[in-house]
C-alpha positions as CSV (number, residue, x, y, z in Angstrom):
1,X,116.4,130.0,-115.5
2,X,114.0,127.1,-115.1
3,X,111.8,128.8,-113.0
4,X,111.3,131.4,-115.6
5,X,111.0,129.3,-118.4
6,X,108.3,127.1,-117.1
7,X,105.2,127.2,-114.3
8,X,106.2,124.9,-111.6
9,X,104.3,121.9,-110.9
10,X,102.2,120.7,-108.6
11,X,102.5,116.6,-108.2
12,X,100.0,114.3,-106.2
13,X,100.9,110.9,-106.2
14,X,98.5,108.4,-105.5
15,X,100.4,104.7,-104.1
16,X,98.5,101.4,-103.8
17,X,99.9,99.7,-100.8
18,X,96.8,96.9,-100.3
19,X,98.5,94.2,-98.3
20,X,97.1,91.7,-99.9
21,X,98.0,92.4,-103.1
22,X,101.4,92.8,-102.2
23,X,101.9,90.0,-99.9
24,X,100.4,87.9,-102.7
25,X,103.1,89.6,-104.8
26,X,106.0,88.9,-102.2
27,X,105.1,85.3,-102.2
28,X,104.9,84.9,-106.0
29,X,108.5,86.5,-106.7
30,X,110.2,84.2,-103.7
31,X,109.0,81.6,-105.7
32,X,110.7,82.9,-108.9
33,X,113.4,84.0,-107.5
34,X,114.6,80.5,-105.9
35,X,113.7,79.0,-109.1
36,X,116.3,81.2,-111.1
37,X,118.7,81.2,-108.8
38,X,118.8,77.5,-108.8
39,X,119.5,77.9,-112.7
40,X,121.9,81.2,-111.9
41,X,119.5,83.7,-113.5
42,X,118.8,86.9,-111.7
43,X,115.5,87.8,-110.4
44,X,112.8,89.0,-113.4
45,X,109.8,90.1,-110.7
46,X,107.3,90.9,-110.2
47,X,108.4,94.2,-108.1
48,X,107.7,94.2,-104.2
49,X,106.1,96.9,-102.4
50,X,110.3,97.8,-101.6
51,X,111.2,98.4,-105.1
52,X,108.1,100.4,-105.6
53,X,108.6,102.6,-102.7
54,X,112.2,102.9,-103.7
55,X,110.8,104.2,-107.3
56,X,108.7,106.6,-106.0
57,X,111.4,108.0,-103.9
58,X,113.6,108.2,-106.7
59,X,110.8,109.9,-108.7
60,X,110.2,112.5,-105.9
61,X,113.8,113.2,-105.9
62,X,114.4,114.0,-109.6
63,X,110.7,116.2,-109.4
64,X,111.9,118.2,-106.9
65,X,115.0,119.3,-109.6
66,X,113.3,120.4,-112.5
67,X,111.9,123.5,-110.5
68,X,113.2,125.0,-107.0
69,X,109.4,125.7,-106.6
70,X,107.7,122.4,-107.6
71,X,105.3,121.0,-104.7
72,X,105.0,116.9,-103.9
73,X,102.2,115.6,-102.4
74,X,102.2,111.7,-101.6
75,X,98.5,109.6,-100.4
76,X,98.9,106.1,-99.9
77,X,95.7,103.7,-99.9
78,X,94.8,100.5,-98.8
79,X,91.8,98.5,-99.0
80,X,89.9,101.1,-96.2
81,X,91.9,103.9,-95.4
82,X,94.1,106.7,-97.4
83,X,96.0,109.4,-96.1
84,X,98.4,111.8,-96.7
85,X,101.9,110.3,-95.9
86,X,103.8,113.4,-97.2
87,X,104.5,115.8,-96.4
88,X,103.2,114.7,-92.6
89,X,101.1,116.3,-90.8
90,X,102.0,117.7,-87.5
91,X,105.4,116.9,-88.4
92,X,108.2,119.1,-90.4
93,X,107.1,120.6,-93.1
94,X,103.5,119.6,-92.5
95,X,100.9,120.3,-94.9
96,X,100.4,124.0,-93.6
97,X,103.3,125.4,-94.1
98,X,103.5,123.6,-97.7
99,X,100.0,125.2,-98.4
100,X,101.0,128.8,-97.1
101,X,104.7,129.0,-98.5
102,X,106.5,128.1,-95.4
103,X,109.5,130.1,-95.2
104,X,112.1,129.0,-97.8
105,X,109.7,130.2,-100.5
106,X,108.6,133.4,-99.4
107,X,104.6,132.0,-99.4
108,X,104.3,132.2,-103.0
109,X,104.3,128.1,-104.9
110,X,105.1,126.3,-101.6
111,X,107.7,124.6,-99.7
112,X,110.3,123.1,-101.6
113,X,110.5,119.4,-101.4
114,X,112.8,117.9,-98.9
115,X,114.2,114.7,-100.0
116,X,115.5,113.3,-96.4
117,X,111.9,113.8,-94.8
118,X,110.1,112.7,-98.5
119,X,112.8,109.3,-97.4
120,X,111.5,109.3,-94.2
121,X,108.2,110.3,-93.8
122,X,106.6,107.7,-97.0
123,X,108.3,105.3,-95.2
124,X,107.2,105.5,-91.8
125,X,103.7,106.4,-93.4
126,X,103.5,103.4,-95.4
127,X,104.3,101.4,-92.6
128,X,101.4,102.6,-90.2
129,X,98.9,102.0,-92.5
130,X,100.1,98.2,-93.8
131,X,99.6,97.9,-89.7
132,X,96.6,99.3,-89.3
133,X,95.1,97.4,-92.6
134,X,96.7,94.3,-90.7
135,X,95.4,94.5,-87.4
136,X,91.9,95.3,-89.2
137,X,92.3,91.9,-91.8
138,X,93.0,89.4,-88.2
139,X,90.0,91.5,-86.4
140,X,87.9,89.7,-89.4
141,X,89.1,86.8,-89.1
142,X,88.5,86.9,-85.5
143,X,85.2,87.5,-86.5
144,X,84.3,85.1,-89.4
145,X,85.5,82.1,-86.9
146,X,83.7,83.5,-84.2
147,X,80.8,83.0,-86.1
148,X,81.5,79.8,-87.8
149,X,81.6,78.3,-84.4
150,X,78.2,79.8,-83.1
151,X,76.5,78.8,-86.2
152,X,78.0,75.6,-86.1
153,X,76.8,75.1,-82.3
154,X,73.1,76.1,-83.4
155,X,73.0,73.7,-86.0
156,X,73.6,71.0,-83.5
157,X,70.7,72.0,-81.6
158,X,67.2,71.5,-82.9
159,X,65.0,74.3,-80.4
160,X,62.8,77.0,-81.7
161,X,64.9,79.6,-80.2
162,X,68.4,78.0,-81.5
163,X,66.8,78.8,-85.0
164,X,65.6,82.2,-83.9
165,X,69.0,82.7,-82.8
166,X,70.6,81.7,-85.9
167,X,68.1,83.8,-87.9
168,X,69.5,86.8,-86.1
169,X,72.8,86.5,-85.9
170,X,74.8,89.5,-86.9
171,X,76.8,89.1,-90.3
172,X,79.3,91.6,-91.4
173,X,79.4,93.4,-94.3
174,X,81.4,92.4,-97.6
175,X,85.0,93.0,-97.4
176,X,86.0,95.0,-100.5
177,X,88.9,93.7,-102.3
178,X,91.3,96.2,-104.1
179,X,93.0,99.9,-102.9
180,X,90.6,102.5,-102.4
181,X,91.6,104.5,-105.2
182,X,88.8,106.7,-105.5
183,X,88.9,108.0,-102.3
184,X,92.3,108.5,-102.4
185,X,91.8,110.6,-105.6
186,X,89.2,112.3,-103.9
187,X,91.2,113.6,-101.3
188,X,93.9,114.4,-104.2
189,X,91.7,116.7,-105.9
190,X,90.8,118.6,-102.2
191,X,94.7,118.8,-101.6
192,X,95.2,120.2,-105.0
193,X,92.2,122.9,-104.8
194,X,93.7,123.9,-101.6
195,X,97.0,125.3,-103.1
196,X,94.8,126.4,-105.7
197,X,92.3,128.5,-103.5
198,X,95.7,129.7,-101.7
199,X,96.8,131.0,-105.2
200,X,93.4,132.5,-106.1
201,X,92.6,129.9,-108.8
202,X,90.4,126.9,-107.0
203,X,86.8,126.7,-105.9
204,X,86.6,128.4,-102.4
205,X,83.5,128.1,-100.3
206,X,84.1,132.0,-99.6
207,X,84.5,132.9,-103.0
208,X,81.6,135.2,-104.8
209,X,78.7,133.2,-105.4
210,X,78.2,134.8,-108.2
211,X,81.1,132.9,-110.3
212,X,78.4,129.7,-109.2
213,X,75.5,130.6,-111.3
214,X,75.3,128.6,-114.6
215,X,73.6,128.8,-117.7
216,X,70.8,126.0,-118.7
217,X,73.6,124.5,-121.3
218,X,76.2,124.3,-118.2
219,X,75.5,121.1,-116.6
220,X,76.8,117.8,-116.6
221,X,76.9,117.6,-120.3
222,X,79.0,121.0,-120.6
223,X,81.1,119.4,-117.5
224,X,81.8,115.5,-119.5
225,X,82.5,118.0,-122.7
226,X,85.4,119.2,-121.3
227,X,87.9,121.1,-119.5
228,X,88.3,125.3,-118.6
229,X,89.6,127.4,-121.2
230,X,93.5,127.6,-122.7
231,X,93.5,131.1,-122.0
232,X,92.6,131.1,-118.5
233,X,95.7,128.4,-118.3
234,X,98.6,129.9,-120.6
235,X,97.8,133.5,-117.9
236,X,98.2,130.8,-114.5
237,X,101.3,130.0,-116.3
238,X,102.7,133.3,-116.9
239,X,101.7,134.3,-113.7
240,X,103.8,131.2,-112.0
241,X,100.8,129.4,-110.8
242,X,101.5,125.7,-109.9
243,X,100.2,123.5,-112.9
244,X,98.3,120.5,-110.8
245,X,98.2,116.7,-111.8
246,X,97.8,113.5,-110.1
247,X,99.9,110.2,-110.5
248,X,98.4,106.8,-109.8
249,X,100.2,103.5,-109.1
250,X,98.4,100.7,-108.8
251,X,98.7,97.4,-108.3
252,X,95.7,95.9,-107.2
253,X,92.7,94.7,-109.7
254,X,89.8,97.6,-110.2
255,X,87.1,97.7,-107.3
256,X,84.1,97.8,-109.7
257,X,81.8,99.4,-106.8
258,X,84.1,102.6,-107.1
259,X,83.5,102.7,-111.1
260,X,81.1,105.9,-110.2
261,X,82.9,108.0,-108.0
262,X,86.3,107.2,-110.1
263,X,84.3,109.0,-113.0
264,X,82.4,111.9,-111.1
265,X,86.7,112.5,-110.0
266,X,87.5,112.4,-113.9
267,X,85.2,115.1,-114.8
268,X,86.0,117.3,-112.0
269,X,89.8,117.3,-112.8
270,X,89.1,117.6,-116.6
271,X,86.8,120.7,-115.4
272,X,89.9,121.7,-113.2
273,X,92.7,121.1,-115.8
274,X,93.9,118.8,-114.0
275,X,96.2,116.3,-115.4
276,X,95.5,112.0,-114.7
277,X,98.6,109.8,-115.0
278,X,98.3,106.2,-114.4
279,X,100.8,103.5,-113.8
280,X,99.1,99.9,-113.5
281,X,101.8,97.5,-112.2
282,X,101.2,93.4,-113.3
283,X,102.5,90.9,-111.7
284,X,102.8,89.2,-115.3
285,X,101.2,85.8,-113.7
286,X,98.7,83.6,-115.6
287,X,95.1,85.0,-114.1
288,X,96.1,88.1,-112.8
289,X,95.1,91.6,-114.1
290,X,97.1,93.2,-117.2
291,X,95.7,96.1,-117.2
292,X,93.1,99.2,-115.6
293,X,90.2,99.6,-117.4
294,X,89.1,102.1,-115.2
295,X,92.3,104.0,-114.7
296,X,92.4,103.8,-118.7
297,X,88.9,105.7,-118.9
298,X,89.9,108.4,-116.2
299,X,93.5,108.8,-118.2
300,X,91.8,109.4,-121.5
301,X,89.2,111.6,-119.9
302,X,92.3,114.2,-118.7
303,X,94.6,113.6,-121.8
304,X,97.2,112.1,-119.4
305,X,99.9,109.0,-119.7
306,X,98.6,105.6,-119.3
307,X,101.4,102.7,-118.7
308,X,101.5,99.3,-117.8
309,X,104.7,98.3,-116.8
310,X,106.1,95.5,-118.7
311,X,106.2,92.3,-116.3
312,X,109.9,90.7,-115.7
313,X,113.0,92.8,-115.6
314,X,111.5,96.3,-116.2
315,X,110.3,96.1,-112.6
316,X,113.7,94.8,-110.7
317,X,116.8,96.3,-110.3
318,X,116.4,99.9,-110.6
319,X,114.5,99.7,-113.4
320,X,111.0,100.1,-112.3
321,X,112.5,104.0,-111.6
322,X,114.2,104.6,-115.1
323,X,110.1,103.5,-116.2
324,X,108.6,106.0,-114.0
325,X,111.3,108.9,-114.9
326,X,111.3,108.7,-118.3
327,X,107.2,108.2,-118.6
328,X,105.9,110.3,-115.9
329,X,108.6,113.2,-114.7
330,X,108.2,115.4,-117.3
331,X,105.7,118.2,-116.8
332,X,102.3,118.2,-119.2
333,X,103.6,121.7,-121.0
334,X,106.7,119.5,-122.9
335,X,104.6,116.7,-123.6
336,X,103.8,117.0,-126.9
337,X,107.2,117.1,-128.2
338,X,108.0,113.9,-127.1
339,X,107.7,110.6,-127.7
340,X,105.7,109.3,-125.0
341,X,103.0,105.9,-124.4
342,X,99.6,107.1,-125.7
343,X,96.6,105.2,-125.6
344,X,94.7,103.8,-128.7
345,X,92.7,101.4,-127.6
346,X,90.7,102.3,-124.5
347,X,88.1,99.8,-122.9
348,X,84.8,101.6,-122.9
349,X,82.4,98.5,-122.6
350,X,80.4,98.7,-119.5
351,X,81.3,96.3,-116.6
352,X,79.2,94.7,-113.5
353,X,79.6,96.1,-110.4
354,X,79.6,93.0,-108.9
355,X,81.4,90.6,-110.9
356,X,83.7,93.1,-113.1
357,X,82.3,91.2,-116.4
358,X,81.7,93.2,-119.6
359,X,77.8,93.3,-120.2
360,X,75.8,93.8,-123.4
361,X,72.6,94.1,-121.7
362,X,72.3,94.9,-117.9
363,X,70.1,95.6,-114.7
364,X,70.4,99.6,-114.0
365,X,69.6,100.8,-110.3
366,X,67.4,104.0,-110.6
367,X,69.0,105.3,-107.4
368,X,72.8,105.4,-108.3
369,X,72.4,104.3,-112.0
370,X,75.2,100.9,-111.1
371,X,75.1,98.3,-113.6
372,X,74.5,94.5,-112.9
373,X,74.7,91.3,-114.8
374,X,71.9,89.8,-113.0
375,X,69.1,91.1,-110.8
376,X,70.4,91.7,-107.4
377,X,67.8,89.6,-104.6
378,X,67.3,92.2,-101.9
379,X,69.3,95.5,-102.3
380,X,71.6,97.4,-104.4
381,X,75.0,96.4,-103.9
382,X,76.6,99.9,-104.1
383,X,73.8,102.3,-102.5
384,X,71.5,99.6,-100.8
385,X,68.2,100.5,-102.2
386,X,65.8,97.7,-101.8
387,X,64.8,95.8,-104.9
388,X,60.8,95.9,-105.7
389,X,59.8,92.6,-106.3
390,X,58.5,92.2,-109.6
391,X,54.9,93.0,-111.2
392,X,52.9,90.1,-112.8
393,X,51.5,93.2,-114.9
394,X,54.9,94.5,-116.6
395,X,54.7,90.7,-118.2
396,X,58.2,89.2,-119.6
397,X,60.0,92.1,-120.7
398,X,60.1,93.5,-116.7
399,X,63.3,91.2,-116.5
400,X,65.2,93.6,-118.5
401,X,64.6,96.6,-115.8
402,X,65.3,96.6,-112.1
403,X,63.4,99.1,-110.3
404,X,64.3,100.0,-106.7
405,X,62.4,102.3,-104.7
């Protein structure tokens, strides 16, 4: 009866598992929790990377009962790699057969989800990468003290070729801090067009060109304006087509460098119908983050569910799932007839790249249009255009622009 009275659902959720942000957590709620329990009060968070995976699991679960024929997809991202942790691939159930149908569905929606490998495979997926993100995290530190002690040793010396040396010594590049959401969304929206092309609905390379070609009023203003038409959905629906959304949690602070692509991903799953929920996670300390401004914006932009979890309780002791079930299970076409967060007062303002601050007046590179507080020295930041130095001609209003070449 449920099949017929509703499309099934296609779910891709999107897990921050940065290990410093969560190792930063696991230290901060030790703290707590030996406090209380010195006192006799139960723990009141902030939730582990445990609980959280325990949540999601319990989310997966109760997904896979509202329809016989809804599809799970789960990407985990840390600070440089995502990846598809389930279904694996390679393994049971890999990602082919849940594209094609397998053979429980008859190659129609997709395999159904199996809770036992959902159990097993997140878990052994989110372990490999907190490993691989490790071993990568004490290969820099390696570094960084390798290089402390040369340059230390040439600033002993006082030779002409100690200071050519020093001059070229190789430096690494910027660690970024924060998940690497946007790829990970990225590689949602391929995931999701694949089940789509496999139902005749995405964007195929091998598709008629024809359905390419776009009028002059088509471009990216027409894309930003909104999404396809509500006919085009209501028949998907009636034909039992998947309905596609995404699901991010995250816990780490925005990575301001990723503000572009995280907004070129908004427009193309507005375009695509395609559904944004976001699930920001505090760890209710003093300076850390409250919220996602981005993950606000690309919420708004897809007329999706924005929540950030209440710090303390709400995130121990089973309740972090009850959050996550009652907010995000239900599917986008019952929606409006509940009573469910809604967002009122998105932050808009524009931020550095660098810094994260909100600007009034900033620097704009004319290569990938990223926005600065002050005028980067040598290069862009985010695309790494060299800066032209400044022309005594453009006089004192040439501060306000940043022209890169």
């Amino acid at each position: 009866i449920m099949a017929d009275s509703s499309p099934p659902n296609l779910l891709t959720l999107i897990l921050d598992i940065t290990i410093f942000t969560w190792s930063h957590r696991d230290l901060a709620r030790k703290a707590t929790d030996k406090a209380r329990a010195s006192k006799n009060k139960p723990s009141a968070g902030p939730a582990t990377l445990d609980d959280v995976i325990t949540s999601v699991l319990a989310l997966g679960a109760a997904f896979s009962c509202l329809n016989r024929d809804n599809v799970l997809v789960v990407i985990a991202a840390t600070e440089e790699e995502v990846s598809v942790i389930y279904p694996r691939k390679g393994g049971e159930g890999n990602m082919e057969e849940v594209v094609m149908g397998g053979g429980n569905s008859g190659g129609e929606c997709g395999e159904r989800v199996d809770t036992g490998l959902l159990n097993d495979y997140v878990r052994l997926g989110v372990a490999e990468l907190v490993n691989r993100a490790a071993e990568r995290a004490e290969k820099r530190a390696q570094v960084k003290l390798q290089q402390e002690q040369q340059q230390s040793s040439l600033m002993t010396t006082e030779s002409s070729s100690s200071m050519v040396n020093n001059n070229n010594t190789q430096q690494t590049a910027p660690h970024k801090k924060g998940a690497a959401i946007a790829s990970a969304l990225s590689l949602a929206l391929c995931t999701i067009n694949r089940f789509m092309v496999n139902q005749h609905a995405g964007v195929s390379a091998l598709a008629n060109t024809s359905l390419f070609q776009r009028k002059d009023d088509e471009g990216i203003l027409a894309l930003m304006g909104g999404s396809g038409s509500s006919k085009q959905t209501s028949q998907n629906a009636s034909k039992g087509m998947l309905s596609p959304r995404a699901l991010i949690i995250q816990a780490s602070p925005d990575r301001t460098s990723d503000y572009n692509a995280l907004m070129n991903c908004a427009f193309a799953a507005n375009k695509s119908e395609i559904v944004i929920d976001g699930c920001f996670i505090p760890t209710g300390m003093k300076n850390d983050e409250k919220s996602s401004p981005y993950l606000q914006q690309m919420v708004d932009q897809t007329k999706g569910i924005y929540l950030s979890v209440p710090s303390g309780a709400a995130q121990v002791g089973g309740a972090l799932s009850e959050v996550l079930m009652s907010v995000f299970l239900p599917p986008s076409s019952i929606r409006s007839e509940m009573n469910l967060p809604k967002l009122h007062n998105v932050d808009f303002r524009a931020r550095c790249f660098e810094t994260g601050e909100s600007i009034d007046v900033a620097q704009i590179c004319n290569q990938c249009l990223s926005i600065f507080k002050e005028r980067p020295k040598e290069f862009c930041p985010t695309c790494g255009a060299k800066v032209r130095k400044k022309s005594k001609k453009l006089g004192s209003g040439a501060t306000k622009k940043m022209k890169l070449k």
